[in-house]
C-alpha positions as CSV (number, residue, x, y, z in Angstrom):
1,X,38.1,-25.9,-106.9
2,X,38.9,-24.5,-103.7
3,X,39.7,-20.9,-102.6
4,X,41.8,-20.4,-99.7
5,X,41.0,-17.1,-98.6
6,X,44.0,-14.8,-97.1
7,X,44.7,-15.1,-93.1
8,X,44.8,-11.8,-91.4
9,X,46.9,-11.3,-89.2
10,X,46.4,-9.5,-85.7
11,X,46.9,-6.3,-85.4
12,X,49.8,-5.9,-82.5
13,X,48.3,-3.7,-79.8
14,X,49.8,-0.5,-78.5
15,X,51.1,-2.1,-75.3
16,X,52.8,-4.9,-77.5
17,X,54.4,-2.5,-79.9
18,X,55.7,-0.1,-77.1
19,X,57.1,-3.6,-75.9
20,X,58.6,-4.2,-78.8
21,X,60.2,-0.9,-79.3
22,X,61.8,-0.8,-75.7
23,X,63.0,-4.3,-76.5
24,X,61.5,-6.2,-74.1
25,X,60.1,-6.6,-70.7
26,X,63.9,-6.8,-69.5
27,X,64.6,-3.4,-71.5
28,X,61.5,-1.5,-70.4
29,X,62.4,-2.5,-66.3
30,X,66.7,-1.3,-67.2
31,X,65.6,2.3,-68.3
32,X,62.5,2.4,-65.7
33,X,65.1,1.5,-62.8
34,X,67.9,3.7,-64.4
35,X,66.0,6.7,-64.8
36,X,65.2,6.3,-60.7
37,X,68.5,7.0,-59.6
38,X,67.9,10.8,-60.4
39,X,65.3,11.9,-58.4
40,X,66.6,9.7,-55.2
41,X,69.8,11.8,-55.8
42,X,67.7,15.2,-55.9
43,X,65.8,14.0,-52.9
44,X,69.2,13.0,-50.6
45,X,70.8,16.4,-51.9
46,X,67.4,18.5,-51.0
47,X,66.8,17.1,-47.9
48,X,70.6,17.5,-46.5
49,X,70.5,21.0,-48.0
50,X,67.8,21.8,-46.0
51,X,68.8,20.1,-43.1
52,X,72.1,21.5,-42.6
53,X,70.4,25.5,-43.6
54,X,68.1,24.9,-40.2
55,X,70.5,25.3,-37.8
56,X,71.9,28.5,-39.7
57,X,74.9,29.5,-42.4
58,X,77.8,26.9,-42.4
59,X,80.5,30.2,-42.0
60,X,78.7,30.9,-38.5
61,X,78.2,27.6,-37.8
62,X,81.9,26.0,-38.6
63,X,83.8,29.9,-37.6
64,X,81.5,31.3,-35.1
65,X,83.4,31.6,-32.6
66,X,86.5,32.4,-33.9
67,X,85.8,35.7,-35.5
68,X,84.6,39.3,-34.6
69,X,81.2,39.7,-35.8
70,X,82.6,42.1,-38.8
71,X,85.0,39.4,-40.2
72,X,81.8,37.0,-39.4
73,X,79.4,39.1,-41.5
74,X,82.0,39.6,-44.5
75,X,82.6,36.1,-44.7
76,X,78.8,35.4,-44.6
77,X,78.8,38.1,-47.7
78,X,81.3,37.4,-49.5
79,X,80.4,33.1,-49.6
80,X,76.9,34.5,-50.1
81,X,75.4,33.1,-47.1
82,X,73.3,36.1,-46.6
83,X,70.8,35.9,-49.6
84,X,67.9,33.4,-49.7
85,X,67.8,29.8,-48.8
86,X,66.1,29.0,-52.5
87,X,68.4,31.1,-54.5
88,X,71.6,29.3,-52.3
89,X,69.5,26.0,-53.3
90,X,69.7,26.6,-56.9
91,X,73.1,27.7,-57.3
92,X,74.0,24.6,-55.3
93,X,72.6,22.4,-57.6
94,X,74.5,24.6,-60.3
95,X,77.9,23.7,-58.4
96,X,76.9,20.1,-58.6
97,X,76.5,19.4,-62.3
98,X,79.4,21.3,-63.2
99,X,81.2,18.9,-60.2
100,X,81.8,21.5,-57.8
101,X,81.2,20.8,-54.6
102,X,83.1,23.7,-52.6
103,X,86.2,24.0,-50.3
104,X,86.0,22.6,-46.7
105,X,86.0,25.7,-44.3
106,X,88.2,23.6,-41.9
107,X,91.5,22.4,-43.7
108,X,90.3,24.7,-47.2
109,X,90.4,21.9,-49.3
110,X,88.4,21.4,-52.0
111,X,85.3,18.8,-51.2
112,X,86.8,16.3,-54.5
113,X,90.2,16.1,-53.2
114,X,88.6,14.8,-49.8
115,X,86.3,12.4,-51.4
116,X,89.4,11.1,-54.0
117,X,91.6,10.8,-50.8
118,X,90.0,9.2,-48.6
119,X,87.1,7.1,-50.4
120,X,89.4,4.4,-51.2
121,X,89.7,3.5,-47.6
122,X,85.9,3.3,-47.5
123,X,85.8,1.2,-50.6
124,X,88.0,-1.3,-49.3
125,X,86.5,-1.6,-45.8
126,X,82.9,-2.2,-47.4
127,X,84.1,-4.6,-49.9
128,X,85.8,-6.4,-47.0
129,X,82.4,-6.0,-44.6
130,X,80.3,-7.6,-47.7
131,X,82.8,-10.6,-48.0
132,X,82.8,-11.7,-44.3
133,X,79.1,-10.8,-44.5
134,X,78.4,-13.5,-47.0
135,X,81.0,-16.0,-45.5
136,X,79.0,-15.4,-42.5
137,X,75.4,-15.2,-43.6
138,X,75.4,-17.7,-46.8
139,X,77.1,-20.8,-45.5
140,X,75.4,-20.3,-42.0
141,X,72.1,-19.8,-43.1
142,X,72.3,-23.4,-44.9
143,X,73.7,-24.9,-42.2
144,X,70.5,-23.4,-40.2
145,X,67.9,-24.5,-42.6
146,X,69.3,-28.3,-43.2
147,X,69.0,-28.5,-39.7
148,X,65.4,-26.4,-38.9
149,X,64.2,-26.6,-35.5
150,X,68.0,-28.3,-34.2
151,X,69.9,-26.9,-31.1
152,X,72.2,-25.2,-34.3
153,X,69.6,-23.8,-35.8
154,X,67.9,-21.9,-32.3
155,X,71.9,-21.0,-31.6
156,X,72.5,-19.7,-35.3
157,X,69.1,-18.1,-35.5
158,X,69.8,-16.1,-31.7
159,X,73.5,-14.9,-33.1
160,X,72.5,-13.8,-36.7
161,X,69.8,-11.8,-33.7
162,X,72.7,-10.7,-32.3
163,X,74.7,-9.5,-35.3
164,X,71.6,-7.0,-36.6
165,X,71.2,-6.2,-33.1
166,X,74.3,-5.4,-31.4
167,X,75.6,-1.4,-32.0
168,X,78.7,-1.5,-34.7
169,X,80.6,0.3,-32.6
170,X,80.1,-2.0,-29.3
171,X,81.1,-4.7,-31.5
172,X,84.5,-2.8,-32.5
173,X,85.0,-2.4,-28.5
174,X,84.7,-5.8,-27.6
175,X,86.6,-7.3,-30.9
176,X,89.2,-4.7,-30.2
177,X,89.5,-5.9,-26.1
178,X,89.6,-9.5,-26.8
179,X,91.6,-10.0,-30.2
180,X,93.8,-6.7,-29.6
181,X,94.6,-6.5,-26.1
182,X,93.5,-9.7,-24.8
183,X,94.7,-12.5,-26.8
184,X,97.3,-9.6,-28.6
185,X,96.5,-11.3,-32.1
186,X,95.3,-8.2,-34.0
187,X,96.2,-4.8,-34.6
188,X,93.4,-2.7,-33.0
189,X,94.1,0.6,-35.0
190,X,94.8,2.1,-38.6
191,X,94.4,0.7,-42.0
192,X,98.8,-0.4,-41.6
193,X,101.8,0.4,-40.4
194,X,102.6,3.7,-41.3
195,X,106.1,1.6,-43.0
196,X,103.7,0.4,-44.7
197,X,101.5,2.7,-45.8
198,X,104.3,5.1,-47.0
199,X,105.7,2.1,-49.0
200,X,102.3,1.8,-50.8
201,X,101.6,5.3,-51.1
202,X,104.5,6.1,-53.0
203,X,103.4,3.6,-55.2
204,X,103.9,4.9,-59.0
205,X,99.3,5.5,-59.4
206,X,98.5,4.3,-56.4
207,X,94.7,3.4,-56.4
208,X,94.2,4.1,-52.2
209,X,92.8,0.2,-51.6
210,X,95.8,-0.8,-49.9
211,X,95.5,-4.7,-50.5
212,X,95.0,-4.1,-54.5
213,X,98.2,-2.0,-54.0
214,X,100.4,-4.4,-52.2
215,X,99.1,-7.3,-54.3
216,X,100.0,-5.2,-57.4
217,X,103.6,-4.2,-56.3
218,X,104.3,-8.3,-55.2
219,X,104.6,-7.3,-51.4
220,X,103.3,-10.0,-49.9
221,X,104.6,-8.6,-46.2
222,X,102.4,-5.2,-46.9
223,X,99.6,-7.5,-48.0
224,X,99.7,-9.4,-44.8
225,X,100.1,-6.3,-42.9
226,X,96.9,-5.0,-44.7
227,X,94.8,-7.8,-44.1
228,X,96.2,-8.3,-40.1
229,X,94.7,-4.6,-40.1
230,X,91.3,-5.2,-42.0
231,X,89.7,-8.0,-40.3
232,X,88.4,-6.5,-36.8
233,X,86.9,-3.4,-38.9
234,X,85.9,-5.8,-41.8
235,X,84.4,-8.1,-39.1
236,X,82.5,-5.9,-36.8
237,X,80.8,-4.1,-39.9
238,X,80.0,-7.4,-41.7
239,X,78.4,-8.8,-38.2
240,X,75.7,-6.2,-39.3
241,X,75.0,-7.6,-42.5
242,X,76.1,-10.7,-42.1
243,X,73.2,-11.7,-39.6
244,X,70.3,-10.2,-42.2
245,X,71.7,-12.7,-45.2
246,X,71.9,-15.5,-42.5
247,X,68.2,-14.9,-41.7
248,X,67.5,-14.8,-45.3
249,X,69.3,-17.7,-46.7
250,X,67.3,-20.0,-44.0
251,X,63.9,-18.6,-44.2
252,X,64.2,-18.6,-48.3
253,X,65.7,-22.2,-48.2
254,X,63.4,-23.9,-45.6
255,X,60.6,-22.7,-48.6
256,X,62.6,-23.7,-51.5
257,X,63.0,-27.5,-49.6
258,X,59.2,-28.0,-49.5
259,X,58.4,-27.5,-53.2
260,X,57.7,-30.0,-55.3
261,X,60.3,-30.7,-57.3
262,X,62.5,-30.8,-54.3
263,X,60.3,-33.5,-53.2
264,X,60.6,-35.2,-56.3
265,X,64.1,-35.1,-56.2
266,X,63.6,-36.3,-52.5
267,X,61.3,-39.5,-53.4
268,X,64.0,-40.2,-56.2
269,X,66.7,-40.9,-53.5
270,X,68.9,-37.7,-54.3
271,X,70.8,-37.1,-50.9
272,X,69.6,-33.8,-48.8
273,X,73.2,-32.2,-49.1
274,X,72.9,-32.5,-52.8
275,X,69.2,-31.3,-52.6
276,X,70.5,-28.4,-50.4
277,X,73.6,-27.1,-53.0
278,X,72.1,-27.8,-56.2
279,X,68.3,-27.3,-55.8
280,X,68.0,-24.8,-53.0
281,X,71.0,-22.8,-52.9
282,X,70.8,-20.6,-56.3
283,X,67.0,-19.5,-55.3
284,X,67.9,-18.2,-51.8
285,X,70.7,-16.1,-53.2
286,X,68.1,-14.1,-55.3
287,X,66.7,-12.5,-52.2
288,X,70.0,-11.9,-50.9
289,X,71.3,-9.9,-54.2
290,X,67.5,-7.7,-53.8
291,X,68.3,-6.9,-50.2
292,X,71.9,-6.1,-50.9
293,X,70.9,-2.7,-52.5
294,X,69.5,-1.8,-49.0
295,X,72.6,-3.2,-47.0
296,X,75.2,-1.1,-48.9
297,X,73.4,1.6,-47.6
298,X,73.5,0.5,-44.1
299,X,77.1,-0.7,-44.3
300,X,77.7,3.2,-45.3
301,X,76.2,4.2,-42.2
302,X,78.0,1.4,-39.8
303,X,81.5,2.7,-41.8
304,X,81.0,6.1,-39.9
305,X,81.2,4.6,-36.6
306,X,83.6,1.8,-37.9
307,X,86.3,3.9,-38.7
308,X,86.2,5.8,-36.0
309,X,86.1,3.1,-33.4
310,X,89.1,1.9,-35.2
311,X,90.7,5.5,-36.9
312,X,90.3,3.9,-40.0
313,X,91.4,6.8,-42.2
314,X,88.2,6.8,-44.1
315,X,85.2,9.0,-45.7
316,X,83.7,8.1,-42.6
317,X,86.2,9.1,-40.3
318,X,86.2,12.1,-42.0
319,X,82.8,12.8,-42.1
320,X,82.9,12.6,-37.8
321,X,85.6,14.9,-38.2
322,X,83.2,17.6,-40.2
323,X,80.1,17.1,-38.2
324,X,82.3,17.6,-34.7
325,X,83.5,20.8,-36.7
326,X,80.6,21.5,-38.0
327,X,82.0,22.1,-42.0
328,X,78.8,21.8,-43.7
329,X,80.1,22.1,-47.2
330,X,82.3,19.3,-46.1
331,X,79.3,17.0,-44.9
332,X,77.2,17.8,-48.0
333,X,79.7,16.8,-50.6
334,X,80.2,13.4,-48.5
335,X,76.7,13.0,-48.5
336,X,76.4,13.6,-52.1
337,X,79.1,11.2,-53.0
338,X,77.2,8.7,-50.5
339,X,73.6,9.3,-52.5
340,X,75.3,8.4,-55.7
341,X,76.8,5.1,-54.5
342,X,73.6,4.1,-53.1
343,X,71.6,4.6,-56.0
344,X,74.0,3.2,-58.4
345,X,74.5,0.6,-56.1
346,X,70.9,-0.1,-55.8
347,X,70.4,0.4,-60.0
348,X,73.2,-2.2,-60.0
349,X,71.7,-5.0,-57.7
350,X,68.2,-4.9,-59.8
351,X,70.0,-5.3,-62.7
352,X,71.8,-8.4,-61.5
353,X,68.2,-9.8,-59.8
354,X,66.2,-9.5,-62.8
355,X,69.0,-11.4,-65.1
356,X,69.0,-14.1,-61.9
357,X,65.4,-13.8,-61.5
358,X,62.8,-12.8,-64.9
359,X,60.3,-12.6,-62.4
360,X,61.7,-9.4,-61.1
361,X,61.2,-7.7,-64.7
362,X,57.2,-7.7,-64.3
């Protein structure tokens, strides 16, 4: 007679029953990457706190000029200008979790009503910059890599150069002189007419993107008006962009062609366009969606000078309009609504590449 003795079973490590507990490696790398976006916030706040204190109190800086030194020092009082930096610090970061973020000291508004107002305009020029950057960059950078070391490929390679290269606001000048005055094809200036953009402002809940507005109300002639506006500012912004994913797209490609089940595929008589949309496409976008995080942020910094160079009507506009006066309340609420988009933004984009990419997770 036989005895089968009992099989015991390992004993799950600490490591594996953490894992467990968290769900997952995909779990562990969401609340890792989530918890992040606070202290990148704290640092943007900090830093522009302490930035804007060196050069002095925003009453003296913003209304210096404009009042006697008596109404200059009551002001400073009564805003509380005049007791420590550290103890302004805290009571800043106070104001900002209960979502206060102070009056402007040019127009006295308060900081919300600015951001609310006028951060639609930003949305939609981004989201526009992003699509004609991946029109741009995606379909370019295969064209590039199917044919590596071509005439096309030295000419695509020398204008995505270009794109990265060339000042956002040089690029709105010369779109603006050939498209606007030039050929006369484009409006050069504004987000519409101002027919227009009283027509979709008095919209019942208007949501400030002008094209989801016009599309929503079925007028197709303030849609086209819109978009006739959009593209220079949409187009010089995306250039920016737009030559980074085409660089991307060909370098990750041109890899993703040499492996060896793409040479499998190859010795199996699959043609090279198919090899090139089916086999190499999905893995070149994965560095594309990383990087993205990192663009948004740039594109943020472009939209300043964009919507100037065209008076786009915009945060950034704004935001040149605050600086020349020097409102720093103004300026550091902008800047905090710009830290929160870029960290969320950035939480956003690993999400997306580690679902694309379980690599990413580990």
């Amino acid at each position: 007679m036989s005895i089968t003795l009992p099989v015991e079973e390992p004993t799950p490590s600490a490591p594996e029953k953490k894992r467990k507990a968290l769900g997952g490696g995909f779990a562990r790398y969401l609340i890792t990457r989530f918890l992040l976006i606070f202290p990148t916030i704290f640092i943007l706040i900090t830093v522009v706190f302490f930035l804007m204190r060196v050069t002095g109190d925003p009453i003296t800086a913003a209304l210096g000029g404009r009042l006697t030194p008596n109404q200059l020092a009551e002001r400073i009082a009564e805003a509380g200008y005049d007791r420590p930096v550290l103890i302004q610090y805290f009571e800043y970061l106070g104001q900002i979790l209960r979502g206060d973020l102070g009056r402007t000291m040019t127009d006295n508004r308060e900081v919300t009503e600015v951001l609310l107002t006028y951060g639609a305009a930003t949305l939609e020029l981004s989201i526009n910059a992003v699509l004609v950057a991946l029109l741009i960059g995606i379909p370019l950078g295969l064209i590039a890599a199917r044919f590596r070391d071509s005439y096309s490929d030295a000419a695509l390679r020398i204008f995505a150069i270009l794109g990265y290269a060339t000042p956002v606001f040089f690029a709105g000048l010369l779109l603006k002189l050939i498209f606007g005055v030039w050929l006369d094809w484009l409006p050069i200036s504004g987000r519409a007419q101002w027919q227009t953009e009283l027509a979709l402002n008095n919209l019942a809940s208007p949501s400030g993107i002008y094209w989801l507005d016009a599309l929503r109300s079925g007028n197709l002639a303030a849609f086209w008006d819109v978009t006739a506006h959009a593209v220079l500012p949409a187009v010089a912004l995306g250039l920016l962009t737009g030559g980074v994913f085409l660089r991307l797209v060909r370098t990750n490609v041109i890899g993703t062609l040499g492996r060896e089940y793409v040479e499998a595929g190859r010795s199996r008589g699959v043609s090279e366009y198919r090899l090139l949309t089916k086999h190499a496409y999905r893995p070149a976008l994965i560095p594309i969606i990383t990087v993205m995080g990192l663009q948004i942020a740039m594109l943020l910094g472009g939209a300043v000078l964009t919507e100037t160079t065209f008076e786009w009507s915009g945060l950034g506009f704004k935001l040149a309009e605050y600086l020349t006066a020097r409102d720093f309340v103004a300026v550091q609420g902008i800047v905090v609504l710009l830290a929160v988009i870029v960290a969320v933004t950035n939480f956003i984009v690993d999400v997306v590449a580690a679902l694309i990419d379980p690599r990413v997770r580990f």
